[in-house]
N, C-alpha and C positions, 0 to 999 in steps of 0.2 A: 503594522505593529500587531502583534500576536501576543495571546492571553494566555497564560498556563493555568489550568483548574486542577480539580480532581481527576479521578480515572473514570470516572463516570462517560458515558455516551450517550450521548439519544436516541433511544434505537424505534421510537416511533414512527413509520415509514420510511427507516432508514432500505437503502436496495442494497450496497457493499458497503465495505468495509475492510478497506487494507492500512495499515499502522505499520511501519518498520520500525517505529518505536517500541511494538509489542514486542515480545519474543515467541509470542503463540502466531503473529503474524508472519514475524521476520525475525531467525534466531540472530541475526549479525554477522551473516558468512550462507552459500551457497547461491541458488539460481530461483527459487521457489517463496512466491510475496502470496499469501497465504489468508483468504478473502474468508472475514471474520464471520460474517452473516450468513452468505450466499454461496454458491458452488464455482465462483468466475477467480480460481487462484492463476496467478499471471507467474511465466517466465521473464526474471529478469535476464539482460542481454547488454555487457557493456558497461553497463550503468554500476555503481559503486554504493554501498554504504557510508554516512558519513553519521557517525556517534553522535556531534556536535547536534547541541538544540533537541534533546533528546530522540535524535532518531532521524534520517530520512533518507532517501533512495537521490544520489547525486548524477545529473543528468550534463555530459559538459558540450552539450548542442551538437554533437559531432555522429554518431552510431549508436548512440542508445536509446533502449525502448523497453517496453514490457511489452508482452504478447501473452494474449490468453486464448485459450483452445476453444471457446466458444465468442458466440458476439454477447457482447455485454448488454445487458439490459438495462437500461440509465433511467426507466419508467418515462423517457419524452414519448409525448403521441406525435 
């Protein structure tokens, strides 16, 4: 079950930040998911928008992915 708040974030030690609900993330059409904090913007490939639930990037188990040009820094040691 998931909670809808404000638009607020917590960006205290946050590392990325992709939203395709944003539209500074994700305008709702193209290839480019667009990492709010950080420099790690991913190629979408395959994978669909879907509006519904205010926003998300639709995966249907089959060929899709996002791919980012560098390796992602998740801050694990």
């Amino acid at each position: 079950m998931g909670v809808v708040g404000g638009n607020e974030i917590i960006r205290n030690g946050l590392i990325h930040y992709w939203d395709p609900a944003n539209i500074r993330s994700y305008p709702g059409s193209g290839t480019t998911l667009t990492d709010l904090i950080g420099n790690d913007d991913g190629t979408i490939n395959n994978a669909t928008f879907d509006a519904n639930n205010y926003g998300s990037i639709y995966f249907d188990g089959a060929d899709d992915t996002i791919t980012f040009d560098t390796e992602l820094n998740l801050g694990l040691i």
